[in-house]
TORKOL-4160 file (C-alpha; in steps of 0.2 Angstrom, whole numbers, padded with zeros to 4 digits, m for minus):
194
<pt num="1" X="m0139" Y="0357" Z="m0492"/>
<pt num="2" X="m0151" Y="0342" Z="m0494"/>
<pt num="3" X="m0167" Y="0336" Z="m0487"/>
<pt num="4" X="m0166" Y="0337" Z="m0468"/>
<pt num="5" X="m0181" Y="0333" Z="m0451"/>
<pt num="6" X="m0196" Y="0334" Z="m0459"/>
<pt num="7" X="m0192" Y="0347" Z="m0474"/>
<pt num="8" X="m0191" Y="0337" Z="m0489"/>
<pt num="9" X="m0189" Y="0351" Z="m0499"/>
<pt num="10" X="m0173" Y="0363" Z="m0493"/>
<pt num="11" X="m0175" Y="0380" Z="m0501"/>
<pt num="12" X="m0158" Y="0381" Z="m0500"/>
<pt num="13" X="m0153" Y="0368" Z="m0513"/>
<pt num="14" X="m0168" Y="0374" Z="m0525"/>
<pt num="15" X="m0162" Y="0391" Z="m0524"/>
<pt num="16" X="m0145" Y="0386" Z="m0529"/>
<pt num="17" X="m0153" Y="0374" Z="m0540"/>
<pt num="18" X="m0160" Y="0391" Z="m0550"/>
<pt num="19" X="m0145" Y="0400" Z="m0545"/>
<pt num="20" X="m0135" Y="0387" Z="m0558"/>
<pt num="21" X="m0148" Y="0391" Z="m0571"/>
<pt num="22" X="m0142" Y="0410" Z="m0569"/>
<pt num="23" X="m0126" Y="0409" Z="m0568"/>
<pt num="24" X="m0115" Y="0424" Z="m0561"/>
<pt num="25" X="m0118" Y="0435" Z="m0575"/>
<pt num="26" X="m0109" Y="0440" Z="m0590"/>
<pt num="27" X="m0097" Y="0451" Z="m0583"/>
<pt num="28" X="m0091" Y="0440" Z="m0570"/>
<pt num="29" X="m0075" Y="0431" Z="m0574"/>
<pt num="30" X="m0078" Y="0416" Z="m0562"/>
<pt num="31" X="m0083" Y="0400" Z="m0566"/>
<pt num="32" X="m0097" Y="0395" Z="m0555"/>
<pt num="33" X="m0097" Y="0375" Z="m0547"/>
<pt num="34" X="m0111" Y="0369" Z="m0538"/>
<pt num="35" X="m0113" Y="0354" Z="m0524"/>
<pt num="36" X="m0126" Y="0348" Z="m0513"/>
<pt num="37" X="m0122" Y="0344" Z="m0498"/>
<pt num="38" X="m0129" Y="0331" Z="m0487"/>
<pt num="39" X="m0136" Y="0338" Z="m0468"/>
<pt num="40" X="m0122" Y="0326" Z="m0463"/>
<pt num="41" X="m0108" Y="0331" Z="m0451"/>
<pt num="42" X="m0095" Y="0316" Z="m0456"/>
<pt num="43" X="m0099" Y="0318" Z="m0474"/>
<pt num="44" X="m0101" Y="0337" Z="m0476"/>
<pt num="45" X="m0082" Y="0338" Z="m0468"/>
<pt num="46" X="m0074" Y="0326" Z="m0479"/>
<pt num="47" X="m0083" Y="0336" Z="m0496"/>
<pt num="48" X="m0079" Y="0357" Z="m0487"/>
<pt num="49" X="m0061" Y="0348" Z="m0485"/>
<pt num="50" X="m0059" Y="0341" Z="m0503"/>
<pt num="51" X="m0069" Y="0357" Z="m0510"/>
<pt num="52" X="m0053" Y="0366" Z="m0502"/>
<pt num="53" X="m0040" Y="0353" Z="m0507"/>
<pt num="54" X="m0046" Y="0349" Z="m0523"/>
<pt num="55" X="m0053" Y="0367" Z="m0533"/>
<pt num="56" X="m0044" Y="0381" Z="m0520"/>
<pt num="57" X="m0060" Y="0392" Z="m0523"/>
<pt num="58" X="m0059" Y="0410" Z="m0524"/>
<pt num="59" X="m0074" Y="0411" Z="m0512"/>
<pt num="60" X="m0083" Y="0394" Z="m0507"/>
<pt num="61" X="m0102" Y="0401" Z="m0501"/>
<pt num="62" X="m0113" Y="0390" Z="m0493"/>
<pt num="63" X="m0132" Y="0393" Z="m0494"/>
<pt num="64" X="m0144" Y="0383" Z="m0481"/>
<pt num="65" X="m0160" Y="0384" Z="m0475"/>
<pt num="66" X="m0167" Y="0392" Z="m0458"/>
<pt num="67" X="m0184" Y="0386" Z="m0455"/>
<pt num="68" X="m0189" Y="0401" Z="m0444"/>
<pt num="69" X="m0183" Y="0415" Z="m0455"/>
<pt num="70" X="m0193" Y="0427" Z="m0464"/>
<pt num="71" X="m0178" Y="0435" Z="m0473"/>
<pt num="72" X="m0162" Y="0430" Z="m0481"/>
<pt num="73" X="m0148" Y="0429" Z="m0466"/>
<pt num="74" X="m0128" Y="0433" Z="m0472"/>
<pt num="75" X="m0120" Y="0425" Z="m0458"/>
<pt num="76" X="m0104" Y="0433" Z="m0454"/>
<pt num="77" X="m0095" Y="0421" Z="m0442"/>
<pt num="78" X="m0095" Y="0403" Z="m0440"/>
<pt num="79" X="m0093" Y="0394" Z="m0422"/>
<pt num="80" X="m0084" Y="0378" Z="m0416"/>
<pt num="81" X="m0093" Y="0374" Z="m0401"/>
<pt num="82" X="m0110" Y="0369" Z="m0394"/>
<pt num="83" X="m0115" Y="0356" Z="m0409"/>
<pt num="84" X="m0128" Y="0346" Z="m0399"/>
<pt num="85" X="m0143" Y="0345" Z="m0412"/>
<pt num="86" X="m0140" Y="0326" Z="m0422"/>
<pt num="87" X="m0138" Y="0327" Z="m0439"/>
<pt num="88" X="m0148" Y="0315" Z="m0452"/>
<pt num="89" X="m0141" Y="0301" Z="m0447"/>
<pt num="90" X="m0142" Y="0303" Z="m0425"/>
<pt num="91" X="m0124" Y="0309" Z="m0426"/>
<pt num="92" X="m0118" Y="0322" Z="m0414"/>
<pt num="93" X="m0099" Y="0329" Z="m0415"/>
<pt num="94" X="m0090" Y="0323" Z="m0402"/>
<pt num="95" X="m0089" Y="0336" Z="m0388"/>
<pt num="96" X="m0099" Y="0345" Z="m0397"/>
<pt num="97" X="m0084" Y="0355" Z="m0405"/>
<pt num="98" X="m0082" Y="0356" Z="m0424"/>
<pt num="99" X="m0063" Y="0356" Z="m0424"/>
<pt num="100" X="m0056" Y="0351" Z="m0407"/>
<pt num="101" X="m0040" Y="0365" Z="m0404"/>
<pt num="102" X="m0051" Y="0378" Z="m0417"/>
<pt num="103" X="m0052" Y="0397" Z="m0412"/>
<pt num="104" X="m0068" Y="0398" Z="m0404"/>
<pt num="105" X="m0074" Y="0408" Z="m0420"/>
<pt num="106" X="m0070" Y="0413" Z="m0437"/>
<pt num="107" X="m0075" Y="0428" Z="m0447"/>
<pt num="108" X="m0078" Y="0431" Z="m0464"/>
<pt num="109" X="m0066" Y="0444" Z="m0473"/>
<pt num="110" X="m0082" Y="0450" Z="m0483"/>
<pt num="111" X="m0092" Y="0464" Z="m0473"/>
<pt num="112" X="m0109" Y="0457" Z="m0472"/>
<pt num="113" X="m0116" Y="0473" Z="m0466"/>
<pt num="114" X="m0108" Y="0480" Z="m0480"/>
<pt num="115" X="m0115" Y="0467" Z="m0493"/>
<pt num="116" X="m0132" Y="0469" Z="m0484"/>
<pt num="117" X="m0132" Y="0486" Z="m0489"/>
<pt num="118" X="m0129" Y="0486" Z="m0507"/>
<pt num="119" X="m0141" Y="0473" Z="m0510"/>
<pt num="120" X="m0159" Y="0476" Z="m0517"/>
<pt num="121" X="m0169" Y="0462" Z="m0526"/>
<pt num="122" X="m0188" Y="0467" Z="m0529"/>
<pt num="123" X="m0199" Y="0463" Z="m0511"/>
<pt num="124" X="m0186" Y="0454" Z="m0504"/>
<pt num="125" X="m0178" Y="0459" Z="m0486"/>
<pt num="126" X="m0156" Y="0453" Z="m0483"/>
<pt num="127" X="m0150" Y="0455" Z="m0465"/>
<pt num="128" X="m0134" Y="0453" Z="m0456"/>
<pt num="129" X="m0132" Y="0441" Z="m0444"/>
<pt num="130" X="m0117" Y="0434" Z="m0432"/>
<pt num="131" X="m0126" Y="0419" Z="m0426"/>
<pt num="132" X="m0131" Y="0405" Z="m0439"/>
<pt num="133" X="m0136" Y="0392" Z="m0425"/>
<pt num="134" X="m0127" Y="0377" Z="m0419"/>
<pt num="135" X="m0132" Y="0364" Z="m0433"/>
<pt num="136" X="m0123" Y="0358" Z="m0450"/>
<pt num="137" X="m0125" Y="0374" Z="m0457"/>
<pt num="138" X="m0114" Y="0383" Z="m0446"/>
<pt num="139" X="m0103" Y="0367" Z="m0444"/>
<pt num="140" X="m0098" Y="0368" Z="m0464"/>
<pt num="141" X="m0099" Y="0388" Z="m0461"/>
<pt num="142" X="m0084" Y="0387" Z="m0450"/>
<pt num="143" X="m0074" Y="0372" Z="m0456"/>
<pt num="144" X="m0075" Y="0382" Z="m0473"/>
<pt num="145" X="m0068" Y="0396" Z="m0466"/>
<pt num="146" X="m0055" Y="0388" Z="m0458"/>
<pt num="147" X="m0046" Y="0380" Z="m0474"/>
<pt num="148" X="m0050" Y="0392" Z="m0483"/>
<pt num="149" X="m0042" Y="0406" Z="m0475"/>
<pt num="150" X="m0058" Y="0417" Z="m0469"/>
<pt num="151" X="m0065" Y="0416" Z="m0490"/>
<pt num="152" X="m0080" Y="0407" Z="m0487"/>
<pt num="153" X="m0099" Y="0413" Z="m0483"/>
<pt num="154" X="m0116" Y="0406" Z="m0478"/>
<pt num="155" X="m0131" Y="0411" Z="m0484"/>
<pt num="156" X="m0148" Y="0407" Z="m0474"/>
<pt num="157" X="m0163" Y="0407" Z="m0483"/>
<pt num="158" X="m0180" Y="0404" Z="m0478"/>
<pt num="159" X="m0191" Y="0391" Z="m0482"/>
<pt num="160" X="m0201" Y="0392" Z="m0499"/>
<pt num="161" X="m0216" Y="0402" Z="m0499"/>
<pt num="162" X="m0229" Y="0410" Z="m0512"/>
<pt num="163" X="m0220" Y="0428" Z="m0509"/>
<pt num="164" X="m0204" Y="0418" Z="m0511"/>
<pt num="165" X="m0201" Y="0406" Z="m0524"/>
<pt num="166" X="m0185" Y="0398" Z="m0530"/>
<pt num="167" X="m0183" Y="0407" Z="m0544"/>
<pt num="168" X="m0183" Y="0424" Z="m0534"/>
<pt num="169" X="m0172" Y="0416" Z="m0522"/>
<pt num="170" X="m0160" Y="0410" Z="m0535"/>
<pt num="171" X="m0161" Y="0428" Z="m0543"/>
<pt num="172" X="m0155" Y="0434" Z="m0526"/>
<pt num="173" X="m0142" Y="0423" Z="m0521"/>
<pt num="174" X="m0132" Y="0429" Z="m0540"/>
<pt num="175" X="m0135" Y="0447" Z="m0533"/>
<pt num="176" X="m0128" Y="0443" Z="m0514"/>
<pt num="177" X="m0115" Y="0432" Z="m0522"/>
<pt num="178" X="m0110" Y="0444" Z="m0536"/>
<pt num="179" X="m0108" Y="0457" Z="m0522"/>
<pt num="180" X="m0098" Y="0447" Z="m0510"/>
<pt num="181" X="m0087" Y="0445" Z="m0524"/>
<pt num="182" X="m0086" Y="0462" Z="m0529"/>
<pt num="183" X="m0084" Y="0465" Z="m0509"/>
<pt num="184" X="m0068" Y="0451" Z="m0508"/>
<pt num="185" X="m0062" Y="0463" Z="m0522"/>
<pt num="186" X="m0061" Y="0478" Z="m0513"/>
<pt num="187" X="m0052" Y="0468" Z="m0498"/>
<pt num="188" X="m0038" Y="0460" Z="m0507"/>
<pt num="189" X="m0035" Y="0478" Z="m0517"/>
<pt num="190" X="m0035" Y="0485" Z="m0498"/>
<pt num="191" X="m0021" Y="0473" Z="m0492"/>
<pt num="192" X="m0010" Y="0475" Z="m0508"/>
<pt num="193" X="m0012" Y="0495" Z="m0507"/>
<pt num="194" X="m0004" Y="0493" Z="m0488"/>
């Protein structure tokens, strides 16, 4: 995501930003695409739509930026009410609701507790969460989740610090990423074994 508030600077994008740089590693046969997005509820729904329409990703994950945390958040569910906070430009969702009709929420078919387990990145600290607030974040999160049948992940990062630099969080995001993927994996290998 882009510049929101006052944060001229959103960790998110830089660490994805780094993340590019990096790339998936070599023995990952996907093909990484990256996009900023703009804290924009009209314009964010339009670009997770054609995201699904247009590339039919194997996993879309979304990275953005919560300005209290202290750790890296792996959201497991996405919400479709209570959107009251206005995005960049004063918009609010009508009725608050991100898709008017929408199951109340939509989880992820990764296990973020089970990513959040297996990951280990220097000082850094990943925890599992099922709320990731009511903003354009979450928004995405849940629209995302919605086309693409449940394949679809946010990230939250914090803000950048000393202890936490881009590049660190770029290095973590291809770990976290890397074992979503391997984690998607073991769930479509699950369903075919049924």
């Amino acid at each position: 995501f882009g510049p929101f508030r006052q944060h001229l600077v959103n960790s998110s994008w830089e660490a994805v930003k780094e993340l590019s740089k990096l790339g998936l590693g070599t023995d990952m046969a996907v093909e990484l695409r990256t996009l900023q997005l703009p804290v924009d509820y009209r314009e964010a729904k339009q670009r997770v739509t054609r995201i699904w329409e247009d590339f039919q990703p194997q996993l879309a994950v979304h990275v953005g930026m919560d300005t209290s945390a202290k750790v890296i958040f792996l959201e497991q569910c996405g919400k479709n009410r209570s959107y009251q906070d206005a995005d960049i430009r004063g918009f609010r969702p009508e009725g608050g609701v991100c898709l008017p009709g929408g199951l109340d929420m939509i989880e992820s078919v990764i296990s973020m507790k089970a990513v959040c387990k297996n990951i280990v990145v220097e000082d850094v600290d990943v925890a599992y969460s099922r709320d990731a607030g009511r903003y354009v974040c979450d928004y995405v999160y849940y629209l995302s989740l919605h086309h693409g049948n449940r394949h679809a992940a946010l990230i939250h990062t914090p803000p950048l610090s000393h202890w936490l630099p881009a590049s660190l969080l770029g290095r973590t995001l291809q770990v976290i990423i890397q074992e979503m993927l391997e984690e998607t994996g073991k769930t479509q290998a699950n369903r075919t074994a049924k």
